[in-house]
ZAPA-359223 format. One record per atom (N, C-alpha, C, CB): atom name; x, y, z. Coordinates in pm, whole numbers, plus 50000, padded with zeros to 5 digits. Glycine has a CB too. Layout:
{site->CA; c1->X; c2->Y; c3->Z}
...
end
This chain:
{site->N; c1->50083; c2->49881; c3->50000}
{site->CA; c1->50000; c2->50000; c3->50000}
{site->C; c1->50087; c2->50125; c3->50000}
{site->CB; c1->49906; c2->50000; c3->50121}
{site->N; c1->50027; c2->50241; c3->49951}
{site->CA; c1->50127; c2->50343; c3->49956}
{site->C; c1->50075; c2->50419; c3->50056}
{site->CB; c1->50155; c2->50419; c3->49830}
{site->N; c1->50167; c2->50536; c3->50156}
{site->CA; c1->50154; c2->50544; c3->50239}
{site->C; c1->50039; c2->50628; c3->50267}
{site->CB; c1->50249; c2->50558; c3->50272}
{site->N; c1->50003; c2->50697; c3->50155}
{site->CA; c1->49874; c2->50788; c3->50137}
{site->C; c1->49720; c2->50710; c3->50188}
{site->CB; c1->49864; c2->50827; c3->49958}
{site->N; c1->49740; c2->50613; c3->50177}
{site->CA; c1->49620; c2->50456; c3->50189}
{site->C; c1->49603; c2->50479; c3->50306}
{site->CB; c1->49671; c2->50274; c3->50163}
{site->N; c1->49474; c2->50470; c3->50341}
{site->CA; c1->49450; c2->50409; c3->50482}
{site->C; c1->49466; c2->50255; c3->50497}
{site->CB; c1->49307; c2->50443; c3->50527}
{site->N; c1->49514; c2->50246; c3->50582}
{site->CA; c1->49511; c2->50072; c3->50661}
{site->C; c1->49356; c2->50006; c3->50643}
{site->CB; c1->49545; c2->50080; c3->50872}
{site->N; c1->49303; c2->50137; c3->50779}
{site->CA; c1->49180; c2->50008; c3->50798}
{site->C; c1->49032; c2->50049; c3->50688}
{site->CB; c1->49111; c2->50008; c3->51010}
{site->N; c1->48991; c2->49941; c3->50638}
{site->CA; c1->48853; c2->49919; c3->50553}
{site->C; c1->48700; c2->49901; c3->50623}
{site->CB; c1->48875; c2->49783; c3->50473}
{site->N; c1->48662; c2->49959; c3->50581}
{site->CA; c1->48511; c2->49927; c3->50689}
{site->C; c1->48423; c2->49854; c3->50552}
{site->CB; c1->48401; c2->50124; c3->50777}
{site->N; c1->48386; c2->49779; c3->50604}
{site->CA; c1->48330; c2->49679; c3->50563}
{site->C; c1->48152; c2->49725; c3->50560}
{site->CB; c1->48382; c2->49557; c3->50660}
{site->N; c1->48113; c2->49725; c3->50473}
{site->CA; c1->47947; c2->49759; c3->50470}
{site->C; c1->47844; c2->49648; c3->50367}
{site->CB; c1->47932; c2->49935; c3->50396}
{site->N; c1->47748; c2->49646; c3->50402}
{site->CA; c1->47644; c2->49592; c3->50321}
{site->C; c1->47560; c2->49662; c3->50191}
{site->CB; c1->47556; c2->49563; c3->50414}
{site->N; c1->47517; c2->49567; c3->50140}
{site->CA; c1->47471; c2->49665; c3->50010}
{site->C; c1->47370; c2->49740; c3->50054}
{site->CB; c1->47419; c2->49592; c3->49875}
{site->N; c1->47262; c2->49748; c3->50153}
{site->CA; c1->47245; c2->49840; c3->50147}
{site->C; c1->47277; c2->49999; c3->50230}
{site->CB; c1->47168; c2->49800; c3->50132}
{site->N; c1->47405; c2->49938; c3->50249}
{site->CA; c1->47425; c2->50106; c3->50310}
{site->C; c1->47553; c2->50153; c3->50197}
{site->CB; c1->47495; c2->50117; c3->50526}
{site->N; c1->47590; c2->50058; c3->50116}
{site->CA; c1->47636; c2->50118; c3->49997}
{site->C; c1->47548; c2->50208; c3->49896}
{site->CB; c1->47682; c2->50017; c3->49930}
{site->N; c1->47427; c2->50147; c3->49893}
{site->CA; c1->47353; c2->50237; c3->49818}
{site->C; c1->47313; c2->50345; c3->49904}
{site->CB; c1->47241; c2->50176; c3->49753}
{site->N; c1->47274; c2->50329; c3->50029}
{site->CA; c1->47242; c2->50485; c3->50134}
{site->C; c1->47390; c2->50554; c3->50071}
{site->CB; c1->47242; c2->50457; c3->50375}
{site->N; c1->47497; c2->50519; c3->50082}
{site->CA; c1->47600; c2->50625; c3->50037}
{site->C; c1->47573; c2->50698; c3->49929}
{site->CB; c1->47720; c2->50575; c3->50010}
{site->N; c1->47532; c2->50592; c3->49830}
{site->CA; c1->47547; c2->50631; c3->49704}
{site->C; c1->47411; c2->50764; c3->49663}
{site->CB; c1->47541; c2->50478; c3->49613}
{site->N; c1->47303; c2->50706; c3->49756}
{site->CA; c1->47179; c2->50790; c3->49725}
{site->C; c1->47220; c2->50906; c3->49824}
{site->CB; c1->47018; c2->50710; c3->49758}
{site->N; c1->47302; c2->50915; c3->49921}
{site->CA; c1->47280; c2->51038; c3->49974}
{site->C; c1->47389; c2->51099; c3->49900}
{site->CB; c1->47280; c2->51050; c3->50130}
{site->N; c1->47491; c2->51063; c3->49807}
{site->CA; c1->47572; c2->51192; c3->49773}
{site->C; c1->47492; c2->51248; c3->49623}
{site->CB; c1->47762; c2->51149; c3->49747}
{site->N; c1->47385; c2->51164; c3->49554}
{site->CA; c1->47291; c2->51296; c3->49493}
{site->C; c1->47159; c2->51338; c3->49582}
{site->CB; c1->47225; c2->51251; c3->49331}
{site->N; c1->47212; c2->51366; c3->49714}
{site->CA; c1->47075; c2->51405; c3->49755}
{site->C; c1->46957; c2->51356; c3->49824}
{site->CB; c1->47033; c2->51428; c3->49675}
{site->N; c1->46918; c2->51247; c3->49771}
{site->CA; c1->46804; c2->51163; c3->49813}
{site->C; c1->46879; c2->51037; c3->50013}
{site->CB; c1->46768; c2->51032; c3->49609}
{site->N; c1->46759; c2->51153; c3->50042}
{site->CA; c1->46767; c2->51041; c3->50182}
{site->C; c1->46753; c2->50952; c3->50205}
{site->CB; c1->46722; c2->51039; c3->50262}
{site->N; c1->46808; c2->50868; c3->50277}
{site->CA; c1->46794; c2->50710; c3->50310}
{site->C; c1->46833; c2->50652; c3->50439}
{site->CB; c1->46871; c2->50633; c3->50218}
{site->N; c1->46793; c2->50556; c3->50451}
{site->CA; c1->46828; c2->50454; c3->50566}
{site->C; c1->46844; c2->50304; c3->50539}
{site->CB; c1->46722; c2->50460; c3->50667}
{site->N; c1->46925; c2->50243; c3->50541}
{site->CA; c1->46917; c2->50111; c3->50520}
{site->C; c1->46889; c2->50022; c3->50673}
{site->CB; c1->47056; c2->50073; c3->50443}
{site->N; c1->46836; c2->49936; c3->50578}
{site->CA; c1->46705; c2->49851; c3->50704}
{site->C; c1->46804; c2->49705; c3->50693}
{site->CB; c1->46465; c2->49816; c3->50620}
{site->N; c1->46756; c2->49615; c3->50785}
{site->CA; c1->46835; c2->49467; c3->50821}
{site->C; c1->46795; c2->49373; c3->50700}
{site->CB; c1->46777; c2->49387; c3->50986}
{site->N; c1->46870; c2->49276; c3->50673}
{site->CA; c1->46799; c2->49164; c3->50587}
{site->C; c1->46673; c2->49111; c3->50664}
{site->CB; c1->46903; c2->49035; c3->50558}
{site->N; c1->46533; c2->49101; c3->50560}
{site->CA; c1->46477; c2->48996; c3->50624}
{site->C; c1->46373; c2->49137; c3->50724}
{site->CB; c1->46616; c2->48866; c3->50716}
{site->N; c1->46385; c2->49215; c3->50740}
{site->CA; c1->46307; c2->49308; c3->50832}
{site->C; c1->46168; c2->49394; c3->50758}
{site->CB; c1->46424; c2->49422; c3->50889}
{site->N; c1->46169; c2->49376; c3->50620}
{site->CA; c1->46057; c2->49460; c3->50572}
{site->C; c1->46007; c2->49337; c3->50522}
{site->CB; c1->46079; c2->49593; c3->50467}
{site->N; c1->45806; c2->49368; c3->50525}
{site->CA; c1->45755; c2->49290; c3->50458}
{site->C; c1->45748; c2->49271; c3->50295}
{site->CB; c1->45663; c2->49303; c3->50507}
{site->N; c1->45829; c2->49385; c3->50220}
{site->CA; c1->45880; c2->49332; c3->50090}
{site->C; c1->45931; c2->49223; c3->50041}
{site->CB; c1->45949; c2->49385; c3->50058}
{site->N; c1->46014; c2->49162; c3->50166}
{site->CA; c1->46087; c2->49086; c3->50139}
{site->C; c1->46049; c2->48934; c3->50127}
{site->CB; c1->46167; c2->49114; c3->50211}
{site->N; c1->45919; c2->48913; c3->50212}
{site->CA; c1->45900; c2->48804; c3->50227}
{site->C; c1->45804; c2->48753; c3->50151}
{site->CB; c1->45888; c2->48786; c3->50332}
{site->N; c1->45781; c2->48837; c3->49983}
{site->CA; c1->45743; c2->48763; c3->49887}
{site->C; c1->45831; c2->48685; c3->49782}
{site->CB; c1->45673; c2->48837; c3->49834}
{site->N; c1->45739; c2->48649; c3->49659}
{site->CA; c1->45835; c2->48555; c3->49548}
{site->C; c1->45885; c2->48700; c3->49489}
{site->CB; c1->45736; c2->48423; c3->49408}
{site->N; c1->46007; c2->48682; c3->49441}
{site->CA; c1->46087; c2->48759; c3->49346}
{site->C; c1->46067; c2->48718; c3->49235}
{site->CB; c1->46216; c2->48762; c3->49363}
{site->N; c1->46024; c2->48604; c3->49163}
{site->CA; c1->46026; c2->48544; c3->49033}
{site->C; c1->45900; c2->48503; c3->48970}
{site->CB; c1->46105; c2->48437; c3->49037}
{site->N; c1->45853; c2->48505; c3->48913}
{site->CA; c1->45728; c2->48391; c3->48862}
{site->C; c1->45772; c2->48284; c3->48737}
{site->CB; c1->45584; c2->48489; c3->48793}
{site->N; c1->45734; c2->48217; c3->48763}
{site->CA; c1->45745; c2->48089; c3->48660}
{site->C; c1->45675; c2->48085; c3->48522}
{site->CB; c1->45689; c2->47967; c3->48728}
{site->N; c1->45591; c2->48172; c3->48506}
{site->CA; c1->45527; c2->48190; c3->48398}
{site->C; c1->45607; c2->48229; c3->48281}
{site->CB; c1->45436; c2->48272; c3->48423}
{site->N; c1->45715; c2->48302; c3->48298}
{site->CA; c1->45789; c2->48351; c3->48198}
{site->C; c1->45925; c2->48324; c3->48194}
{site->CB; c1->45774; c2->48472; c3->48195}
{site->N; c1->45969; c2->48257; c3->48058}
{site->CA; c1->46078; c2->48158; c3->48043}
{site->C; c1->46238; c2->48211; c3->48081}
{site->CB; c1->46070; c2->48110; c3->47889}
{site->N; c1->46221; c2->48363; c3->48065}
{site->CA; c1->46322; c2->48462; c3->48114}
{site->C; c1->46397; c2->48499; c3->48231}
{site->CB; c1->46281; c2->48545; c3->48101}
{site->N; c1->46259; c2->48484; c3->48304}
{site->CA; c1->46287; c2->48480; c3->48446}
{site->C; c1->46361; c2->48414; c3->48512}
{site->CB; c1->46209; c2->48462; c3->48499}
{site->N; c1->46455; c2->48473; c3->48599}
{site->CA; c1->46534; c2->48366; c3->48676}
{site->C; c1->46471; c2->48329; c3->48836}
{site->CB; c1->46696; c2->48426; c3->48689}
{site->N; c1->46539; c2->48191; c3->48831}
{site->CA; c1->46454; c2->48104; c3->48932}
{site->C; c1->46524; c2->48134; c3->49103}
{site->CB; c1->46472; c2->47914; c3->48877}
{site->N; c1->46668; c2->48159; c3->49057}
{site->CA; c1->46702; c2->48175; c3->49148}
{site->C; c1->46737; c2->48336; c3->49198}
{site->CB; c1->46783; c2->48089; c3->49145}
{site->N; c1->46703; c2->48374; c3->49295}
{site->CA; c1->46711; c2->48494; c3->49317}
{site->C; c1->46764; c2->48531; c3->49517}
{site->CB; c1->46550; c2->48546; c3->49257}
{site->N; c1->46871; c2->48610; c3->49513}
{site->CA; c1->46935; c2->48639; c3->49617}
{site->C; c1->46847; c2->48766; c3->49689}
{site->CB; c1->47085; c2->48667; c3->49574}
{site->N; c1->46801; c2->48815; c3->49806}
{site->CA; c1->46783; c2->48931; c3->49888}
{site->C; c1->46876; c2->48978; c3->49960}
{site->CB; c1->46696; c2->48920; c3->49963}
{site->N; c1->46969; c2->49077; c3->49898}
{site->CA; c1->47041; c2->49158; c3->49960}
{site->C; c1->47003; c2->49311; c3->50075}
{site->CB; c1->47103; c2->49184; c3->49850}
{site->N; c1->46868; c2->49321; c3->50084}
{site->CA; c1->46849; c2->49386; c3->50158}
{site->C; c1->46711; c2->49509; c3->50120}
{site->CB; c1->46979; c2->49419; c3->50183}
{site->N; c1->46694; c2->49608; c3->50166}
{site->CA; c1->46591; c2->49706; c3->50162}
{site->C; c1->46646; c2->49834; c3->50257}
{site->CB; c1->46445; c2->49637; c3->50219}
{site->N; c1->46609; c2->49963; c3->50158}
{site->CA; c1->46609; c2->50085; c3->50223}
{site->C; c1->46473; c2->50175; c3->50211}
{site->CB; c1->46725; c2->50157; c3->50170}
{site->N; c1->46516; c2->50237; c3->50296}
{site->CA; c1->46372; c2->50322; c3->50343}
{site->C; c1->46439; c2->50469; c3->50290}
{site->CB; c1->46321; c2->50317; c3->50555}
{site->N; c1->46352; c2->50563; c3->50178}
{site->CA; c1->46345; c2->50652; c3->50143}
{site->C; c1->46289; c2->50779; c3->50182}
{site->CB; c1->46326; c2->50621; c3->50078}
{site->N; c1->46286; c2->50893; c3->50216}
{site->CA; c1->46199; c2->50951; c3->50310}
{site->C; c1->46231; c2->51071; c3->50166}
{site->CB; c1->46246; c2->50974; c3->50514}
{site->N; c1->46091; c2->51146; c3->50212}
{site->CA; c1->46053; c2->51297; c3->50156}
{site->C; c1->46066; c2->51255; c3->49984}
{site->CB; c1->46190; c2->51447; c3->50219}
{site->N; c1->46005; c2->51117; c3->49913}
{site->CA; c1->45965; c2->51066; c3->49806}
{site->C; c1->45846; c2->50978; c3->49776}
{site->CB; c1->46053; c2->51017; c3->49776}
{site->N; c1->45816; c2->50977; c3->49671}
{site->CA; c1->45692; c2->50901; c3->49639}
{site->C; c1->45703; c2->50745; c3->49651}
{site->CB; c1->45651; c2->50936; c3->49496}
{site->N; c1->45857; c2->50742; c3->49650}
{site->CA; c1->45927; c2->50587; c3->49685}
{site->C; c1->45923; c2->50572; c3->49804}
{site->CB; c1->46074; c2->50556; c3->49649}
{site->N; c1->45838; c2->50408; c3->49896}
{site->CA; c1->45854; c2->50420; c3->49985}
{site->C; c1->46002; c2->50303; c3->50033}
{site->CB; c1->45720; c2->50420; c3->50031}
{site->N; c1->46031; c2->50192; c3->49970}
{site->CA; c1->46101; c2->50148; c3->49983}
{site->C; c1->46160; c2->50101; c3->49843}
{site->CB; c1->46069; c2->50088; c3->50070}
{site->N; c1->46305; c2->50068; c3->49914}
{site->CA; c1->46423; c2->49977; c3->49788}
{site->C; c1->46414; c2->49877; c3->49811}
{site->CB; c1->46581; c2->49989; c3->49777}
{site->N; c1->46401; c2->49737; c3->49745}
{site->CA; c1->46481; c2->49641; c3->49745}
{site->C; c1->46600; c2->49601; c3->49703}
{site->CB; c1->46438; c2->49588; c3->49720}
{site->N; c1->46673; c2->49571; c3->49718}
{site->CA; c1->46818; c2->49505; c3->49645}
{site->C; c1->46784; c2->49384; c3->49624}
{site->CB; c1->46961; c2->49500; c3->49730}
{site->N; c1->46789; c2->49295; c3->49528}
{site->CA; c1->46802; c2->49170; c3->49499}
{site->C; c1->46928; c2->49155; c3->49390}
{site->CB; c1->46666; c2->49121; c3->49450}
{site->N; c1->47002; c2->49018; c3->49379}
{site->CA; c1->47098; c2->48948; c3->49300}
{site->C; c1->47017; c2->48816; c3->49196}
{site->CB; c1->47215; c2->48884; c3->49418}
{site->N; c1->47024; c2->48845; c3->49114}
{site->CA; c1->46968; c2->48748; c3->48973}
{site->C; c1->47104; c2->48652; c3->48971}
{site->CB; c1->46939; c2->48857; c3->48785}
{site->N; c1->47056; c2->48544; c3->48981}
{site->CA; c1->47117; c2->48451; c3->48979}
{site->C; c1->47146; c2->48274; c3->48909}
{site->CB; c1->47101; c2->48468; c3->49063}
end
């Protein structure tokens, strides 16, 4: 490393990568736990359509404030 580098890395989840990412244009956020909003605990996929993938990862959910959006999901297609 060069000496300009910091040492230590903080380690974050996707969704407080995206809270970063949404608060440096502006838009407020909070990122919520895996598994804690009832978004989550539907199907991500339907079988009806041959495109669709079957397998699908939940990386998490954020809460948006002062928008018509009330929540994010993150999911991974897999």
């Amino acid at each position: 490393m060069h000496d300009a580098e910091s040492d230590t890395f903080v380690l974050k989840s996707w969704p407080e990568k995206y809270r970063d990412m949404l608060n440096e244009i502006g838009v407020d956020s909070t990122a919520k736990e895996i598994g804690s909003d009832d978004v989550e605990k539907g199907d991500y996929y339907s079988r009806y359509f041959a495109h669709t993938a079957r397998m699908i990862t939940n990386r998490g959910c954020l809460d948006v404030k002062n928008s018509n959006i009330d929540v994010i999901q993150i999911i991974q297609k897999g």
